[in-house]
Structures are given as structure tokens and as C-alpha cells.
C-alpha positions in Angstrom: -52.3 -1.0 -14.8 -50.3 -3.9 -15.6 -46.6 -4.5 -13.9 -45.2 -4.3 -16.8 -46.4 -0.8 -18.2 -45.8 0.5 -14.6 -44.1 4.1 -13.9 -40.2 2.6 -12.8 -39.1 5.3 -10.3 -36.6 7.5 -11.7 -33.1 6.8 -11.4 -30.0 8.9 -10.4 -28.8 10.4 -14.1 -31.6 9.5 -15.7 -32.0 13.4 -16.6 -29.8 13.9 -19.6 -28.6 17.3 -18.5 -27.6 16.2 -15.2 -26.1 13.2 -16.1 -24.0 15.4 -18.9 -23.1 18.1 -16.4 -21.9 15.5 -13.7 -19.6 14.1 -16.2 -18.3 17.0 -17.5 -17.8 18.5 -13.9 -15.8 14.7 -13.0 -13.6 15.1 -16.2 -12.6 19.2 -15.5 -11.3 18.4 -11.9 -9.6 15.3 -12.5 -8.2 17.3 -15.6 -7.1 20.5 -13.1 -5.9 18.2 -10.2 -4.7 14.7 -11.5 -3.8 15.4 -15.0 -2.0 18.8 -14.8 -0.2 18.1 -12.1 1.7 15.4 -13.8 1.8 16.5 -17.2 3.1 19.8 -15.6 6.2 17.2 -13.5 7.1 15.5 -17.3 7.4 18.8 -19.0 9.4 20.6 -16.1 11.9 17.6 -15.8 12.6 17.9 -19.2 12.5 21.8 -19.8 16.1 22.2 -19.2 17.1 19.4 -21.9 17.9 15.7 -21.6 21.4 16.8 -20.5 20.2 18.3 -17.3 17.7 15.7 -16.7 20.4 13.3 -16.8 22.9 14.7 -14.4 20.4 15.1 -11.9 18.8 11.4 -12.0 22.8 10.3 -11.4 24.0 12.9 -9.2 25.7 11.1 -6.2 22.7 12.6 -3.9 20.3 11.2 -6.1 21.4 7.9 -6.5 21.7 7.2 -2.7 18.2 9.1 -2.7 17.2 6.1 -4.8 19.1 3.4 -3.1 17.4 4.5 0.5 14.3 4.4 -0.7 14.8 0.7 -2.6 16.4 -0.5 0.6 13.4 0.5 2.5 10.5 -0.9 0.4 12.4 -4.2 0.3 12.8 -4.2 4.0 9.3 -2.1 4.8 7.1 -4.3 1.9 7.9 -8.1 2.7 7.2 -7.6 6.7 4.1 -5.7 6.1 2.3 -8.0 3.8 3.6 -11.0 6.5 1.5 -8.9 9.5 -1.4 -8.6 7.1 -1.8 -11.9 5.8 -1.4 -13.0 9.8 -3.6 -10.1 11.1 -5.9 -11.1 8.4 -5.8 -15.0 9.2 -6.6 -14.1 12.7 -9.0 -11.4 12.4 -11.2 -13.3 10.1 -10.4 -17.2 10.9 -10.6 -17.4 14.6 -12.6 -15.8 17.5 -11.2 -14.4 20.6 -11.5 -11.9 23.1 -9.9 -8.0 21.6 -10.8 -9.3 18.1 -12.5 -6.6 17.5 -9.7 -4.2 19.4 -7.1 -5.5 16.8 -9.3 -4.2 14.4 -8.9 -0.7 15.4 -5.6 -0.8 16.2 -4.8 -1.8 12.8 -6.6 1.2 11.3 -5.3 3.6 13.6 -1.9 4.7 11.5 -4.8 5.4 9.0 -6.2 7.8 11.4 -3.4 10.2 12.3 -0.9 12.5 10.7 2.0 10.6 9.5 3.8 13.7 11.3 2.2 12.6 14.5 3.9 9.2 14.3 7.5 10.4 13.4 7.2 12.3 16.5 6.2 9.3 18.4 9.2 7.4 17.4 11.4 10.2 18.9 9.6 10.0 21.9 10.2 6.3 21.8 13.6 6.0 20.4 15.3 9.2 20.8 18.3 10.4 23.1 15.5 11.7 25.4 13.3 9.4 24.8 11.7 5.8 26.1 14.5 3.4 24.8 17.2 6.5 23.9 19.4 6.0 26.7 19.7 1.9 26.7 20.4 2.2 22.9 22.8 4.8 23.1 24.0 2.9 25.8 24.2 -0.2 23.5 25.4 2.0 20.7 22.4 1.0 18.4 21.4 4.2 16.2 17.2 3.8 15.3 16.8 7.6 14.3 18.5 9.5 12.1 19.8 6.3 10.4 18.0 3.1 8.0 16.0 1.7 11.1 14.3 4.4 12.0 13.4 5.1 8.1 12.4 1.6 7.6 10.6 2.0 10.9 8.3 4.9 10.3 7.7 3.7 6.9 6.3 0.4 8.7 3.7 2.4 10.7 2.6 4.3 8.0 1.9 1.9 5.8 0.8 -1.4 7.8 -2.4 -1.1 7.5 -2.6 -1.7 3.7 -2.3 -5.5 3.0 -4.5 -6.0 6.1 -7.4 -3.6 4.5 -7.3 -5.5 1.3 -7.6 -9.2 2.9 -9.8 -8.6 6.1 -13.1 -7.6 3.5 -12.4 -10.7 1.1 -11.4 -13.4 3.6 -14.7 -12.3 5.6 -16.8 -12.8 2.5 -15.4 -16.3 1.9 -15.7 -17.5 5.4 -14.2 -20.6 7.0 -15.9 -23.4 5.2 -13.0 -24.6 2.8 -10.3 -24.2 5.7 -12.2 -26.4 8.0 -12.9 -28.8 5.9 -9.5 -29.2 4.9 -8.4 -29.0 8.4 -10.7 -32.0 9.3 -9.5 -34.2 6.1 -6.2 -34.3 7.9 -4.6 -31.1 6.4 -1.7 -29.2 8.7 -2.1 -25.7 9.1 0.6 -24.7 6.2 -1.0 -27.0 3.6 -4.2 -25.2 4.5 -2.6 -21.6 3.9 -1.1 -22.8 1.0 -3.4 -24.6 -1.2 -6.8 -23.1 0.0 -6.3 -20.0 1.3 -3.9 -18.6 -0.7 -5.4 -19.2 -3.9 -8.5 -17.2 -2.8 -6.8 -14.2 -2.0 -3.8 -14.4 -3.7 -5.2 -11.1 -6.2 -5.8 -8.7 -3.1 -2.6 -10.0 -1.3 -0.7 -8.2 -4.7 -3.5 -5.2 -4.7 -2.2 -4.4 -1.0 1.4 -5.0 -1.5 1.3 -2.8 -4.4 -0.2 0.0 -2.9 2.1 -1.2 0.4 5.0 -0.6 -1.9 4.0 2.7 -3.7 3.4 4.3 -0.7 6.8 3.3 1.4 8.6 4.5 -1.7 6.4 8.1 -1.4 6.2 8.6 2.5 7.3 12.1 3.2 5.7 13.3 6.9 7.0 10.4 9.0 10.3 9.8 7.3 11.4 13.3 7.6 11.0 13.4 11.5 13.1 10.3 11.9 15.5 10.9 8.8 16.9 14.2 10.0 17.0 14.5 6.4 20.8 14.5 5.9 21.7 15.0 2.1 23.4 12.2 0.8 22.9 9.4 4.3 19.2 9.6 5.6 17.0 11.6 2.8 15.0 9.3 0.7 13.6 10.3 -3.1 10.8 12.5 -1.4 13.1 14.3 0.8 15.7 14.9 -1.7 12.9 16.4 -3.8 12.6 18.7 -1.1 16.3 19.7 -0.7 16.5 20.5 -4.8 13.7 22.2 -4.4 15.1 24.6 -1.7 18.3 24.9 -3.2 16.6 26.4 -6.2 17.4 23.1 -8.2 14.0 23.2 -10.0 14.6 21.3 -13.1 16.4 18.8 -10.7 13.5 18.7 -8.2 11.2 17.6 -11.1 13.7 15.2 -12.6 13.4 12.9 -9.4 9.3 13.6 -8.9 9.3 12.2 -12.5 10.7 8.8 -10.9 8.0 8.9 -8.1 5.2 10.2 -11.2 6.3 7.1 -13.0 5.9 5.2 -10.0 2.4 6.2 -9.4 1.8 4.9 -13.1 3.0 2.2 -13.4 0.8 1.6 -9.7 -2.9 2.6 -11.7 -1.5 0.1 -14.0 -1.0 -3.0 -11.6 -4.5 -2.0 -9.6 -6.1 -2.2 -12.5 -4.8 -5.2 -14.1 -5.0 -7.0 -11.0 -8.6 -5.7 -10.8 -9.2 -7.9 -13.7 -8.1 -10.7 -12.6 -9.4 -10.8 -9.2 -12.6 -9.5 -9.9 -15.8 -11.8 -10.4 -18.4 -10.8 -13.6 -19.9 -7.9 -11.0 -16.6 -6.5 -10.2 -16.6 -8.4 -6.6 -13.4 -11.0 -5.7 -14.6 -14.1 -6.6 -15.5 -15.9 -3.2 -13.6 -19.0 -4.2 -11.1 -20.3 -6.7 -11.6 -23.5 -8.6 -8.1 -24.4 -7.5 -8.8 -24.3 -4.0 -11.9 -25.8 -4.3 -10.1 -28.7 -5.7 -8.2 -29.4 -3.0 -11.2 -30.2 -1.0 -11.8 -33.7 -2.9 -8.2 -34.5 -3.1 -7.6 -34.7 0.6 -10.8 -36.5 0.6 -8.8 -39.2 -1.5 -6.0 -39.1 0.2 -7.7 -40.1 3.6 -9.3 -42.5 2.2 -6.4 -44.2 1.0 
């Protein structure tokens, strides 16, 4: 028997029925617990009337709900994607002893409850806690108050720009950075026009995902918060409130925000998806931009 009128070993879904019921099983739970869920948020928000929709998206509450959470994604967001773009660079572009140890360390707020870590910070930053007194001393407030928010929000979400770049910047090695390094290139021009090109498309996959998820943190902001209507309660906490005070139509009105949110994030993954992915779907290793750079600091040694 000839190679080519071999038997090919059957594949996964080569059976029609299988590959038919997979689907449709796929399709029914993302239908029951993706879909519903947020069609079920648009149609609550609204079931009251536009009126009532309004008035509770600029309530007073609400809009420093809002505010809080903006002020903390700028704040949280930027120093995030600086400690993964450094953790990255170091993790990947140099060796040294606890490499490996960093590794982990980053992961960990992956690993436990955000819960877990609010409570940490109270141990750390509390009246009773490791820093408490010399603050309170010092008058500096950390819980209870923006830092603390901004804080807890950092934990949870550090890990994310870090994720994103560690896999890609390992794939693409350190060929292009050494070579610019030993045409005479300074550390910044090196960053700049060679690495950043390569991994500019994950750097905005993690920040967006950084950003969605400071703006939806619940368990670790509502340890540190206190969760003081109108001063320390973010959009997910105020959710909570309206929900408690039997202010259902308002409750949905402000999960619409965070719904829309969560959109308009799918949207940017996949787009940037696009752009960032090779003809396989992989990051492309290498960016004809920064692959150019290589010759022109050649030229400009020479000259």
C-alpha cells in the first residue's frame, strides 16, 4: 500500500455527530452564561424607562462611583504596564540568580483570592497593622481612602502586562538587542526602536485587559475601601449598595457601564489580535521596523 492511499489516523471531530454535538453543546452554554447574562443587564437597566436610567447614571453617588474608578485605572494602569515591561525586560533579557523566583512571585496575585490580599493590606497598613501606627503617626491615610484603592487594585492586577510580554519576548530572544547594543546603541535606543516595535501589540493586549480589570475589581477593593457611599466605593461597589438598597433598576444602570466595558474590551483583544498575530495566529517574532534598525546602526558606525 502506497503512502499516499494510506489509512490517515482519525482526527478529533472527524465524526459528524460529535463534531455537531460539541458545537451545539459550546453555543448552549455560552448562550446560558455569557449571553443571558448581559442581555438580561441591558434589558433590566432599561426596564424602568430612559428617565430612570438617566437619574441613576448622574446621581451624585454614581458619578463619584465613576470618577474613583477613572482615577484609579489612570493611576493603577500606567505603573502596571511600567513593572511589566521592566519585569519582562529582566526576566527574559538577562540571567541572574532568583530569575526564576521573580517568576513566581509575579504569578502569585494570580494564585490567591483577591479577598486574601485586601486583608493583607490591613495587616500591612492598618491602625493595627505593620506600618498603621507610623502612618497614623505621620497622618498619612492608605485604607479607607484613594491609596489604599489604587493599592489593592495594583496587586490584583500586576500580573497582567507581564503575562502578555514574558511568552513573546522569550520567543524572540536576544539576538536583535545585542546586536544593536554592540553597533554602539544605548540602552533606551535599544528599548525604543527594537524592542518596542516587537511587542508593542501584547504591551496593548495586557494594558487592556490591565485596564478592564482595575475598573471591575470588587474582592480586594472592598476590604481596603470600607466601602463608604459617595468617598471610597468604586462602580462595583456602588453596584452593590443599589443593589441592597432595593435600587434594582439603578444597580443595572451602572453594571450596563461595566457590560459596556467588557465589550468594548472583546473588541480591542480581538482587533489587536489581528494585528499582532502572524498567518498562524502566533506574534510575529520580529517586526520589519526593528529589523531595520539593525543595518542603520551598522551605517552609522561606520561613518
Amino acid at each position: 500500500m502506497s503512502a499516499s492511499t494510506a489509512k490517515k489516523p482519525p482526527r478529533v471531530g472527524d465524526n459528524r455527530v460529535f463534531r455537531r454535538a460539541l458545537i451545539a453543546t459550546v453555543l448552549v452554554v455560552t448562550a446560558f452564561f455569557v449571553v443571558a447574562p448581559l442581555v438580561v443587564i441591558g434589558v433590566e437597566a432599561f426596564s424602568k424607562g430612559w428617565a430612570v436610567y438617566a437619574a441613576a447614571i448622574t446621581d451624585a453617588d454614581t458619578r463619584h462611583a465613576i470618577y474613583l474608578t477613572v482615577v484609579t485605572a489612570l493611576i493603577a494602569v500606567p505603573v502596571n504596564t511600567v513593572f511589566g515591561v521592566a519585569a519582562a525586560w529582566a526576566i527574559t533579557k538577562f540571567d541572574f540568580r532568583g530569575r526564576r523566583f521573580l517568576l513566581i512571585v509575579i504569578e502569585i496575585p494570580f494564585s490567591i483570592s483577591p479577598i486574601v490580599a485586601g486583608v493583607a493590606y490591613l495587616f500591612v497598613y492598618g491602625l493595627q497593622g505593620l506600618f498603621g501606627p507610623a502612618l497614623q503617626a505621620a497622618d498619612v491615610k492608605i485604607l479607607f481612602a484613594l491609596p489604599g484603592i489604587v493599592l489593592a487594585s495594583m496587586f490584583v492586577t500586576a500580573p497582567f502586562v507581564a503575562r502578555e510580554l514574558i511568552p513573546l519576548m522569550q520567543a524572540q530572544g536576544r539576538d536583535l538587542e545585542e546586536a544593536a547594543t554592540s553597533l554602539g546603541a544605548s540602552g533606551w535606543r535599544t528599548f525604543f526602536s527594537v524592542t518596542l516595535p516587537n511587542i508593542r501589540w501584547a504591551l496593548l493586549y495586557g494594558v487592556v485587559l490591565c485596564n478592564a480589570r482595575v475598573m471591575g475589581e470588587f474582592g480586594a477593593v472592598s476590604v481596603v475601601s470600607g466601602n463608604i457611599r459617595g468617598q471610597t466605593n468604586t462602580m462595583p461597589l456602588h453596584i452593590e449598595l443599589l443593589y441592597h438598597d432595593y435600587q434594582t433598576a439603578g444597580a443595572f444602570a451602572v453594571a450596563s457601564i461595566l457590560a459596556v466595558l467588557a465589550v468594548v474590551t472583546l473588541i480591542a483583544k480581538v482587533l489587536l489580535e489581528r494585528q499582532g498575530a502572524g498567518r498562524r495566529g502566533r506574534p510575529a517574532l520580529a517586526t520589519p521596523k526593528a529589523a531595520a534598525v539593525i543595518p542603520q546602526l551598522a551605517s552609522e558606525k561606520t561613518t
